[in-house]
Short mmCIF file of the C-alpha atoms (twelve columns), coordinates in Angstrom:
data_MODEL
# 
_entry.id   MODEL 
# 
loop_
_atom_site.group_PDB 
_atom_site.id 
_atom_site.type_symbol 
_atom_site.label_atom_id 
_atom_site.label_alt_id 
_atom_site.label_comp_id 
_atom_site.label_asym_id 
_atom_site.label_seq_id 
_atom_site.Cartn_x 
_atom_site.Cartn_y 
_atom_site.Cartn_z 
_atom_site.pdbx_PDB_model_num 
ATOM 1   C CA . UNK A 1   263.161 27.174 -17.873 1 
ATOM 2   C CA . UNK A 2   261.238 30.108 -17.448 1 
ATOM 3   C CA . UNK A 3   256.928 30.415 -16.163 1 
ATOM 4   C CA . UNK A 4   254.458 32.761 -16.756 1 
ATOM 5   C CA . UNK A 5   251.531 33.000 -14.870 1 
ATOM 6   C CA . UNK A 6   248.284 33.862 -15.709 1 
ATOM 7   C CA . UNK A 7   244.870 34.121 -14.072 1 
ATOM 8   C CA . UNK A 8   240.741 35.606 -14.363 1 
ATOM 9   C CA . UNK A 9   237.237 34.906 -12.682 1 
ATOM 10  C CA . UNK A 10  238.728 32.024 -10.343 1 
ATOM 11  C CA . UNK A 11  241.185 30.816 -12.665 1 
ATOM 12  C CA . UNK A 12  244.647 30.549 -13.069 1 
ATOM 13  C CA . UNK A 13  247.161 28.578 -14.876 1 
ATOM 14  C CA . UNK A 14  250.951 28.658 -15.133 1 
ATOM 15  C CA . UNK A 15  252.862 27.798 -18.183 1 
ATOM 16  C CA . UNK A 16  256.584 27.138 -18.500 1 
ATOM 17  C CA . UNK A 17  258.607 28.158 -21.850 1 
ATOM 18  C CA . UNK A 18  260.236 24.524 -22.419 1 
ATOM 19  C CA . UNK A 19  257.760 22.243 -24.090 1 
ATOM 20  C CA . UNK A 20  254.969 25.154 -23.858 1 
ATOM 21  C CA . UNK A 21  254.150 23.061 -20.795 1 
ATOM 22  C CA . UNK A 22  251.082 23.360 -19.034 1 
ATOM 23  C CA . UNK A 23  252.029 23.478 -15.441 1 
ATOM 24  C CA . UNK A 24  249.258 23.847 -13.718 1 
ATOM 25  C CA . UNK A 25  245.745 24.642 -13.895 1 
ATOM 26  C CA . UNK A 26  243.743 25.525 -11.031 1 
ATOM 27  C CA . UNK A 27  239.744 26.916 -9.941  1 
ATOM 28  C CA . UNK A 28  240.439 28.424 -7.206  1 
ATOM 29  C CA . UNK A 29  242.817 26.648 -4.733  1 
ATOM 30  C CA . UNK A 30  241.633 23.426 -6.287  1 
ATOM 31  C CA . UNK A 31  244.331 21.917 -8.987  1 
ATOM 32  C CA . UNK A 32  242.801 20.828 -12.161 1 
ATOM 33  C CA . UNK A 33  245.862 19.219 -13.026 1 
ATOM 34  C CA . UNK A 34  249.116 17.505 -11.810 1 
ATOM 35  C CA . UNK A 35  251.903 19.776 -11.746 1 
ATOM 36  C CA . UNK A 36  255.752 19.699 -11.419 1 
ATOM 37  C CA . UNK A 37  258.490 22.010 -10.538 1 
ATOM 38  C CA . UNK A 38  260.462 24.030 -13.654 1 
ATOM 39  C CA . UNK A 39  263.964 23.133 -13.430 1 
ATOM 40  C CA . UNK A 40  266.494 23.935 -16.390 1 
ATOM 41  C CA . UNK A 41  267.255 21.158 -18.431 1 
ATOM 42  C CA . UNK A 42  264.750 18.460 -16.462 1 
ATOM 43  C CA . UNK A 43  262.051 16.849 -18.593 1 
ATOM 44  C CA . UNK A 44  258.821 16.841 -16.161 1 
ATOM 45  C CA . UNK A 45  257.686 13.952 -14.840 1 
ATOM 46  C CA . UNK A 46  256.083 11.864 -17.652 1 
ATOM 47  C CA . UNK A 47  256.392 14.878 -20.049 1 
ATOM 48  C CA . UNK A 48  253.203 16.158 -18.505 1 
ATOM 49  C CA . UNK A 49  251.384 19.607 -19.639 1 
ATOM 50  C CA . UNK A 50  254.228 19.203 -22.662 1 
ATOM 51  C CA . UNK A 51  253.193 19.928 -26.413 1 
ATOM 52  C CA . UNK A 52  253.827 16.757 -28.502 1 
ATOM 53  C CA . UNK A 53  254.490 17.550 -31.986 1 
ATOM 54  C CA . UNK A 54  254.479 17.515 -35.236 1 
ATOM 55  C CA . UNK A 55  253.510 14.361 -34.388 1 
ATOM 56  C CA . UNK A 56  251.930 12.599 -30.819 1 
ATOM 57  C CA . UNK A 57  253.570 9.417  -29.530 1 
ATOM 58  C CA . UNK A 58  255.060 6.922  -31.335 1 
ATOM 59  C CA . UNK A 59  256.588 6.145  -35.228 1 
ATOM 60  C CA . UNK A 60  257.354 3.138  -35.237 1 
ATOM 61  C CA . UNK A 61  260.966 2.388  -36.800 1 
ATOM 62  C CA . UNK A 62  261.033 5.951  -37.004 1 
ATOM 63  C CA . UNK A 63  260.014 5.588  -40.541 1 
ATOM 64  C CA . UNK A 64  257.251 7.020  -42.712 1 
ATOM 65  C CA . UNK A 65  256.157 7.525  -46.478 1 
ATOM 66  C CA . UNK A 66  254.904 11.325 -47.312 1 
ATOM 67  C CA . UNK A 67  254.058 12.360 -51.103 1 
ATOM 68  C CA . UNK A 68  256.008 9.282  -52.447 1 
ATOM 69  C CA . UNK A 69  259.088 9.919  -50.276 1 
ATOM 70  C CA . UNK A 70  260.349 7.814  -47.708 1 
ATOM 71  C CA . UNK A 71  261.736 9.351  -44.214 1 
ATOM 72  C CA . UNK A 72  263.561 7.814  -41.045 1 
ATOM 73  C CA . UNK A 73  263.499 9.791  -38.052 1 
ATOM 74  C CA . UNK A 74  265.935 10.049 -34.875 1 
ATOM 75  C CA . UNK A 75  264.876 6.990  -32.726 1 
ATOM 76  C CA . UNK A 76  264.080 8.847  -29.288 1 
ATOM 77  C CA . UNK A 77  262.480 5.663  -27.445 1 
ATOM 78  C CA . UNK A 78  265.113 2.863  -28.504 1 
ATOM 79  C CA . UNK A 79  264.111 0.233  -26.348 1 
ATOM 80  C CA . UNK A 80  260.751 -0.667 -28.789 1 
ATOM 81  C CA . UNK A 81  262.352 1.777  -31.740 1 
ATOM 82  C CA . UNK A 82  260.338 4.066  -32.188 1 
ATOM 83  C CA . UNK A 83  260.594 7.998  -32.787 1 
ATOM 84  C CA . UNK A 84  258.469 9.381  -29.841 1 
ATOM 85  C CA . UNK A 85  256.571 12.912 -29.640 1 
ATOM 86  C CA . UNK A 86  257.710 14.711 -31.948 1 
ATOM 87  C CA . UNK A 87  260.459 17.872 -31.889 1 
ATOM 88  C CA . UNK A 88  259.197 20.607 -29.745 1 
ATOM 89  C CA . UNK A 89  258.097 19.126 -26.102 1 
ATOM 90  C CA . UNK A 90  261.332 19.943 -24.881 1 
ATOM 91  C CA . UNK A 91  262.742 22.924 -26.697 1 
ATOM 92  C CA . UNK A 92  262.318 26.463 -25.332 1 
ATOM 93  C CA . UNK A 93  259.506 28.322 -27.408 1 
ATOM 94  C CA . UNK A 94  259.131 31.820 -27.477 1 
ATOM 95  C CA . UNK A 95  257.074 34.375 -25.910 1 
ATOM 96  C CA . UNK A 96  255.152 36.175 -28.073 1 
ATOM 97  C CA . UNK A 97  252.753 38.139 -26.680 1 
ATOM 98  C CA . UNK A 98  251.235 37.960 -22.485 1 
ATOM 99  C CA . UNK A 99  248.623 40.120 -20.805 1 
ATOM 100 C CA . UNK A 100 246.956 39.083 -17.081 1 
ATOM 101 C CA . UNK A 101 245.072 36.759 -18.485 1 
ATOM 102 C CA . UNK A 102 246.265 35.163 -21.644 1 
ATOM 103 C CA . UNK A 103 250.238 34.215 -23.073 1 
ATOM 104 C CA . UNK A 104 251.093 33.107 -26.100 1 
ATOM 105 C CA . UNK A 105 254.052 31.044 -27.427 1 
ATOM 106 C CA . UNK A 106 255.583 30.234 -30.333 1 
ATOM 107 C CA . UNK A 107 257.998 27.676 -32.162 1 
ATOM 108 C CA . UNK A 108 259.659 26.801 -35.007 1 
ATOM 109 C CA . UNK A 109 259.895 22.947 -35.295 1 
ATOM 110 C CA . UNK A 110 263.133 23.138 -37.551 1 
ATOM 111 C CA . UNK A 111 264.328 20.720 -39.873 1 
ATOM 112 C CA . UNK A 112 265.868 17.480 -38.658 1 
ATOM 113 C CA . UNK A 113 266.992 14.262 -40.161 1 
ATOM 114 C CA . UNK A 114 263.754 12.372 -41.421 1 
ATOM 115 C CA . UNK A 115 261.984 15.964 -41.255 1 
ATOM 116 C CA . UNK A 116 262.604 18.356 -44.147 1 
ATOM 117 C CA . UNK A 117 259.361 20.217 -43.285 1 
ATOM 118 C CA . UNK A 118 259.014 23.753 -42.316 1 
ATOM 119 C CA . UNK A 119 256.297 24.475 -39.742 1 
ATOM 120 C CA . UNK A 120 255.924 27.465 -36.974 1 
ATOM 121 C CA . UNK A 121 254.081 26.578 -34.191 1 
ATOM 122 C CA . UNK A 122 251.953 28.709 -31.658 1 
ATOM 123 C CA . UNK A 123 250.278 27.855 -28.321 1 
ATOM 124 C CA . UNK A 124 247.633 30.330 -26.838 1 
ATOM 125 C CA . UNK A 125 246.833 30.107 -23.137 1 
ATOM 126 C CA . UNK A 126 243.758 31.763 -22.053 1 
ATOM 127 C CA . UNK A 127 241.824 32.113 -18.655 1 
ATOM 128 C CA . UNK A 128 238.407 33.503 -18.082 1 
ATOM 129 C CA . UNK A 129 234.969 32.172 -17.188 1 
ATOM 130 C CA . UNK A 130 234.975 29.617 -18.935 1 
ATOM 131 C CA . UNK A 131 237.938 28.154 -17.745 1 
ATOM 132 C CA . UNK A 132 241.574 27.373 -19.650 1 
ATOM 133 C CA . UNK A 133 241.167 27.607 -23.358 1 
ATOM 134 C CA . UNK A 134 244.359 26.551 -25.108 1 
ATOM 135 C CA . UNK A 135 244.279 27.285 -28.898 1 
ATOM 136 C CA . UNK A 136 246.779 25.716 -30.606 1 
ATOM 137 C CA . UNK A 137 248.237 27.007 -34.879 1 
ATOM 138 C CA . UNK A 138 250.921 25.003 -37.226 1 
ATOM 139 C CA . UNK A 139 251.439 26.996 -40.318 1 
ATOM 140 C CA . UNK A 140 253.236 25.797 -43.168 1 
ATOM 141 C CA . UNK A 141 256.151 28.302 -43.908 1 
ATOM 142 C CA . UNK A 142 257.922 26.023 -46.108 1 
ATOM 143 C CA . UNK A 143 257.741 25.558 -49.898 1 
ATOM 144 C CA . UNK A 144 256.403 21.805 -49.729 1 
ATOM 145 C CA . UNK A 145 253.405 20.395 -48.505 1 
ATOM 146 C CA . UNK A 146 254.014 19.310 -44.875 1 
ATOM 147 C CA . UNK A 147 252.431 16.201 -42.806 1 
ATOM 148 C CA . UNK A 148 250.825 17.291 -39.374 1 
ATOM 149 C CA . UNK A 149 249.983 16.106 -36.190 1 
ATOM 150 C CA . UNK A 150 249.336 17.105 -32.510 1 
ATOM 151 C CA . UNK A 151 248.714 16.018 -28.628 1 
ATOM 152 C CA . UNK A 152 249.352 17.423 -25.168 1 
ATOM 153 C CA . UNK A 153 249.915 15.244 -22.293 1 
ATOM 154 C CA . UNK A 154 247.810 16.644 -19.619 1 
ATOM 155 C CA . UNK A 155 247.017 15.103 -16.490 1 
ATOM 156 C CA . UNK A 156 244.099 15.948 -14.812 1 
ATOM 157 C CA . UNK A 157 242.986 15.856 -11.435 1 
ATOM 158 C CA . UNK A 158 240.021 17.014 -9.276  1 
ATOM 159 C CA . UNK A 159 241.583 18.880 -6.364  1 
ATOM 160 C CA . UNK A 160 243.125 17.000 -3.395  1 
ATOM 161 C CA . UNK A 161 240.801 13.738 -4.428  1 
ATOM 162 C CA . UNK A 162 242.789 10.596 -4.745  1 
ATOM 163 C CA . UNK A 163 242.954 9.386  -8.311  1 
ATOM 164 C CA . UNK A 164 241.427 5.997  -7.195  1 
ATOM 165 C CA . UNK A 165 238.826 7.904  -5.686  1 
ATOM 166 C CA . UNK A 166 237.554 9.369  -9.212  1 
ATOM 167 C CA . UNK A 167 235.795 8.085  -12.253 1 
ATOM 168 C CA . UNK A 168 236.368 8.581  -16.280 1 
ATOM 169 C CA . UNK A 169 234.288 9.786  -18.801 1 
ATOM 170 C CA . UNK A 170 234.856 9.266  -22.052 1 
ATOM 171 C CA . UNK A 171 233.192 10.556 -25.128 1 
ATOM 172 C CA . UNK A 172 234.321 7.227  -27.385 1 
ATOM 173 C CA . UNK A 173 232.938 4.641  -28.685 1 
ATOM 174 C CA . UNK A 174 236.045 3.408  -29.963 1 
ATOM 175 C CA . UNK A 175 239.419 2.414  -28.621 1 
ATOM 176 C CA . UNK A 176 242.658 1.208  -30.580 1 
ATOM 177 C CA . UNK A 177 244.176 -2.037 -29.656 1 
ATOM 178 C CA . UNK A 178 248.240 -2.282 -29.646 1 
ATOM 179 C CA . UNK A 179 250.868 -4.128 -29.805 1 
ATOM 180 C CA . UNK A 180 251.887 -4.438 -26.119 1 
ATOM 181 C CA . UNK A 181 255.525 -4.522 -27.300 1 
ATOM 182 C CA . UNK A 182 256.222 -1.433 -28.896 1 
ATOM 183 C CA . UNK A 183 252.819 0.227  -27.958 1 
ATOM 184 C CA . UNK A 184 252.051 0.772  -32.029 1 
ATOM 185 C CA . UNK A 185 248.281 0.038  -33.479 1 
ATOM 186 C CA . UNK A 186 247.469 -3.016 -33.744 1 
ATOM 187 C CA . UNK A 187 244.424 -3.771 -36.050 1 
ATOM 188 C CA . UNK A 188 241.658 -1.258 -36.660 1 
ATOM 189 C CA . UNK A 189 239.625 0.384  -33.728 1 
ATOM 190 C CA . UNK A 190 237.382 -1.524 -31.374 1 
ATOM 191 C CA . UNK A 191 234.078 -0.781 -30.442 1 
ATOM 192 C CA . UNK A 192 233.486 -0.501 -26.681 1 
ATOM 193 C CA . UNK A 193 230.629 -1.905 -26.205 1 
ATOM 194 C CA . UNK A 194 230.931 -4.960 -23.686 1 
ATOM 195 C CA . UNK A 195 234.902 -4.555 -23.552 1 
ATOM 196 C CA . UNK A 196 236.937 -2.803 -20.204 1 
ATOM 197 C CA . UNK A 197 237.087 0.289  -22.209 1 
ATOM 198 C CA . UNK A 198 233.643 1.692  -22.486 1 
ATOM 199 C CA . UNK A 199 233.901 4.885  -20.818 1 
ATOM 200 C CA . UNK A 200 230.764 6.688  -22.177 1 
ATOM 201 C CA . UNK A 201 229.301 5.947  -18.625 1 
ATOM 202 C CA . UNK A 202 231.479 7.034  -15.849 1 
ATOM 203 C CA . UNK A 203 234.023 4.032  -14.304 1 
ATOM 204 C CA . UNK A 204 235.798 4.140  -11.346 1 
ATOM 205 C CA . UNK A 205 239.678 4.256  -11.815 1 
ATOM 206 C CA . UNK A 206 240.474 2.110  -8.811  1 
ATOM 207 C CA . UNK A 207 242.950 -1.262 -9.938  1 
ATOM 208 C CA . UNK A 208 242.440 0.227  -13.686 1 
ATOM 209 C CA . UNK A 209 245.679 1.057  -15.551 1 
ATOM 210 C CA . UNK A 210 245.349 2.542  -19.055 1 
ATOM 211 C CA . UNK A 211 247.551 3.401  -22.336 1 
ATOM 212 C CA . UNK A 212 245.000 3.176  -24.809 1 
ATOM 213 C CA . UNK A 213 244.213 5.571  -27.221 1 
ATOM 214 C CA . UNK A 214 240.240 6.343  -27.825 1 
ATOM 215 C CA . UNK A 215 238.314 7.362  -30.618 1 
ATOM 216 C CA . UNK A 216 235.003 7.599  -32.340 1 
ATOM 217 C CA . UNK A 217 233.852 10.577 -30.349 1 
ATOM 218 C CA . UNK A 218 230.660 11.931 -29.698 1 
ATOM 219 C CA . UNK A 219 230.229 15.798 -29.500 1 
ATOM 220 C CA . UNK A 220 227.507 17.630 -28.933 1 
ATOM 221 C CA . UNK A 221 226.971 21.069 -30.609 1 
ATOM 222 C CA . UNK A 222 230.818 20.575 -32.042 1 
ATOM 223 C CA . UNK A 223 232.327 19.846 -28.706 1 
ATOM 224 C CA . UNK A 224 233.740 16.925 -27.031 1 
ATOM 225 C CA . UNK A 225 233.947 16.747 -23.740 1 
ATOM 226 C CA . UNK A 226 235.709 14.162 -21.458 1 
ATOM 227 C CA . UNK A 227 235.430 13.902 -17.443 1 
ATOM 228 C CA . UNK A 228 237.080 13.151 -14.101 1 
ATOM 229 C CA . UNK A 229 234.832 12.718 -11.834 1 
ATOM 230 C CA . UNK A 230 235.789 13.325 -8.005  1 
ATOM 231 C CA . UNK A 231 233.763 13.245 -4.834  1 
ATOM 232 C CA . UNK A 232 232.352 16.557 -5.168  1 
ATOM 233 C CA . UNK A 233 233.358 18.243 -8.133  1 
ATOM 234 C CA . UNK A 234 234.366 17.312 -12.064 1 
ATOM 235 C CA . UNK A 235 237.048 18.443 -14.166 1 
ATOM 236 C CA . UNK A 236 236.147 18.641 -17.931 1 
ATOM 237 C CA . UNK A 237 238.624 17.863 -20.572 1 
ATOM 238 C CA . UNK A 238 236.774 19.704 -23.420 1 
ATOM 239 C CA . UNK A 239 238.279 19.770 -27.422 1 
ATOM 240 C CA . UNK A 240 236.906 20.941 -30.606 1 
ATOM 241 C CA . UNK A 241 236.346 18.908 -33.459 1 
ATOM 242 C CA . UNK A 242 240.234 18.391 -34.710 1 
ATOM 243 C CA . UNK A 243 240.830 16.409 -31.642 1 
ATOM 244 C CA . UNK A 244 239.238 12.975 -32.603 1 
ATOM 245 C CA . UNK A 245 241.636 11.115 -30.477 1 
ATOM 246 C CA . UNK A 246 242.552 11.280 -26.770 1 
ATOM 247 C CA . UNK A 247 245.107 9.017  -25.015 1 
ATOM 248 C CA . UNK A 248 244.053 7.989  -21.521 1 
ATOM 249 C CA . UNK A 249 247.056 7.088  -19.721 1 
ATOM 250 C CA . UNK A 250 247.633 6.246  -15.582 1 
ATOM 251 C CA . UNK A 251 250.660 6.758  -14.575 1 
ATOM 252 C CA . UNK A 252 251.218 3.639  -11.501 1 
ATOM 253 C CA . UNK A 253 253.905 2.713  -9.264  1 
ATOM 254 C CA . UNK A 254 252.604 -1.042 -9.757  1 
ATOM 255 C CA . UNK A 255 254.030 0.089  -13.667 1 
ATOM 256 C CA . UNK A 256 256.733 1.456  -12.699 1 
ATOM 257 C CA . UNK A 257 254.966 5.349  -13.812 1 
ATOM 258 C CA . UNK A 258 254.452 6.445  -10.342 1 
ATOM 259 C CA . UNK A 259 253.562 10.243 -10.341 1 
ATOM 260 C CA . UNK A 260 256.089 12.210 -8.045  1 
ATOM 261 C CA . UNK A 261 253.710 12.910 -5.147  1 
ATOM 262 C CA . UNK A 262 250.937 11.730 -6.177  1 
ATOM 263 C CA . UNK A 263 251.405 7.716  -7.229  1 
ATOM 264 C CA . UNK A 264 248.706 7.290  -9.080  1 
ATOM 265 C CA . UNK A 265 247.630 9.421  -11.539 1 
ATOM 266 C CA . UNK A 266 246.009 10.054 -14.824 1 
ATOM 267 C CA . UNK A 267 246.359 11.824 -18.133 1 
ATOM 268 C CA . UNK A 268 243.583 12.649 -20.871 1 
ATOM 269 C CA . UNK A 269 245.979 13.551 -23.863 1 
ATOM 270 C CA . UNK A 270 244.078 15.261 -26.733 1 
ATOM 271 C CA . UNK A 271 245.108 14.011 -29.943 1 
ATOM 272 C CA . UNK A 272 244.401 15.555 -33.907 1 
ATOM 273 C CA . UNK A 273 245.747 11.295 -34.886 1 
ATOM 274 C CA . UNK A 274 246.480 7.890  -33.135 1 
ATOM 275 C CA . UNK A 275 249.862 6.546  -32.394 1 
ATOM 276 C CA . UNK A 276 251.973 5.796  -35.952 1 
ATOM 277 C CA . UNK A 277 250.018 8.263  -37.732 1 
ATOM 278 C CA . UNK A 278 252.619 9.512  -40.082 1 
ATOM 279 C CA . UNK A 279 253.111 5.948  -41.428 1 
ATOM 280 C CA . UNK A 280 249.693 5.259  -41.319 1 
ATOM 281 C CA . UNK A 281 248.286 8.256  -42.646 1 
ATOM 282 C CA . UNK A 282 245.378 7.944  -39.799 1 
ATOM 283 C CA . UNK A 283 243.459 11.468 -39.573 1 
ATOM 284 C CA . UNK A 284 247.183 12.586 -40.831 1 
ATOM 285 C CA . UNK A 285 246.894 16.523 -40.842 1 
ATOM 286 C CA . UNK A 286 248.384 17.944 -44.746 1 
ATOM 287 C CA . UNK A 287 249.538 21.369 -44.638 1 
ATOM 288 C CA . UNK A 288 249.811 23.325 -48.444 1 
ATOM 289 C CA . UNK A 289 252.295 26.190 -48.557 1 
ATOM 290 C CA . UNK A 290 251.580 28.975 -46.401 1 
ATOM 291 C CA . UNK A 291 248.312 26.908 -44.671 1 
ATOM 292 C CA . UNK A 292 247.534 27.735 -41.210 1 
ATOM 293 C CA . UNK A 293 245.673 25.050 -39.125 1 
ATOM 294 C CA . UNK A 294 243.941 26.035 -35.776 1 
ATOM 295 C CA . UNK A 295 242.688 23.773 -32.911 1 
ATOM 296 C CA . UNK A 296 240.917 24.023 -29.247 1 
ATOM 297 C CA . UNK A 297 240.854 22.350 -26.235 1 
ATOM 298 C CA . UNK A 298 240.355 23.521 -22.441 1 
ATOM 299 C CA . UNK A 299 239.510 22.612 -18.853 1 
ATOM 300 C CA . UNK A 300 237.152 23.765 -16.687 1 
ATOM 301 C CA . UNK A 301 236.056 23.029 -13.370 1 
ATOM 302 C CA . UNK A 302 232.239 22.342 -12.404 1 
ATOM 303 C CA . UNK A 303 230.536 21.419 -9.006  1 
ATOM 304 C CA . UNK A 304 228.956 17.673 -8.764  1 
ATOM 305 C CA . UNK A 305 225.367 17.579 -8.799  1 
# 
């Protein structure tokens, strides 16, 4: 598993060729995210920095309905059976073009049993002053019109700061109940107000464990912006508008999801759709022939007032 570094104006990021994984993302000496060492053939921990597509956690049964036609995917996760994250998180993508600053990657997901669809995938890494901006393309090569659907499973942190010493901010005033079973959608979306999940004002992450996806978001001038808040500085979790879900997730030992190094930790996964999404047809991405669909997200790192 190869890594490519990249880095401008105080950042830097490293990215490794399996999964398109974001390895690490830092202002500074100050990680913005968890990270993991790249060895061959070794998932990271908790797939983290990985690209999940075409789809973003879990089909259930591994079955869907597209254009009248029914599909069954490989089961991946077989213990709640369900096909899980899609094709591409831990296949080797290639490098398509890198300067100091920026690389770029690309895939093609391939058919596969349940998935007659042909879609190439590219993932461009950028630093600058504004921080990482990761743009993200799925064009439809194929001759039939294709469903769609992306996350990343990024962890965040705010430098050495203990995750139990942070607080979340999320920009959603929804969340999506599930099944605790097989982690599928159960019912529509929630509003937060009065539940444990309201996140618009910043709660502290101590005792809270999460794997809940959130929706409903708020932007402001087109952008949505989600926060960990340390002791004396915030990393922002920032998408455009194609990202109108994002997974929070803690990874616990008290779970059995402890974070190699760190214990506790937690992930803000942007999402284009919610868990089930090709069965459900929830905010379901269709691609025509030759279509080309583009998408942004990025962290940056600011000082606490």
């Amino acid at each position: 598993m190869a890594g490519y570094s990249i880095e401008s104006d105080g950042y830097s990021a490293e990215i490794a060729q399996t999964g398109a994984g974001l390895r690490a993302v830092r202002w500074g000496d100050r990680l913005l995210t968890e990270t993991w060492e790249i060895e061959p053939s070794v998932k990271p921990p908790l797939s983290a920095g990985l690209v999940l597509s075409p789809w973003p956690n879990r089909t259930g049964d591994g079955t869907f309905t597209f254009d009248g036609v029914t599909y069954h995917l490989p089961i991946t996760e077989a213990g709640r059976n369900n096909a899980n994250h899609g094709f591409v998180r831990m296949v080797d993508w290639n490098i398509l073009d890198q300067t100091g600053s920026s690389v770029t990657l690309g895939v093609a997901v391939g058919q596969h049993p349940g998935w007659p669809f042909d879609l190439q995938l590219t993932a461009d890494y950028t630093v600058g002053a504004d921080g990482l901006i990761v743009t993200h393309t799925a064009t439809n090569n194929g001759a039939k019109t294709a469903p769609y659907a992306l996350g990343q499973h990024t962890f965040v942190r705010v430098g050495d700061v203990a995750t139990d010493d942070c607080s979340l901010q999320l920009a959603a005033q929804k969340y999506q109940p599930l099944d605790p079973e097989r982690q599928l959608p159960a019912g529509d979306p929630v509003d937060v107000t009065g539940t444990d999940y309201d996140y618009r004002t910043p709660q502290t992450l101590a005792g809270r464990w999460l794997d809940t996806p959130f929706t409903g978001m708020v932007d402001h001038n087109g952008i949505i912006t989600h926060r960990l808040i340390g002791t004396n500085g915030v990393t922002e979790l920032w998408t455009d508008l194609n990202f109108g879900w994002a997974q929070a997730f803690t990874a616990d030992p008290g779970h059995e999801q402890a974070y190699p190094g760190r214990g506790r930790a937690v992930a803000i996964e942007p999402m284009t759709a919610p868990p089930n999404a090709l069965a459900s047809g929830t905010d379901l991405i269709v691609l025509e022939p030759g279509q080309v669909w583009t998408g942004r997200w990025g962290l940056k790192y600011r000082d606490r007032p």
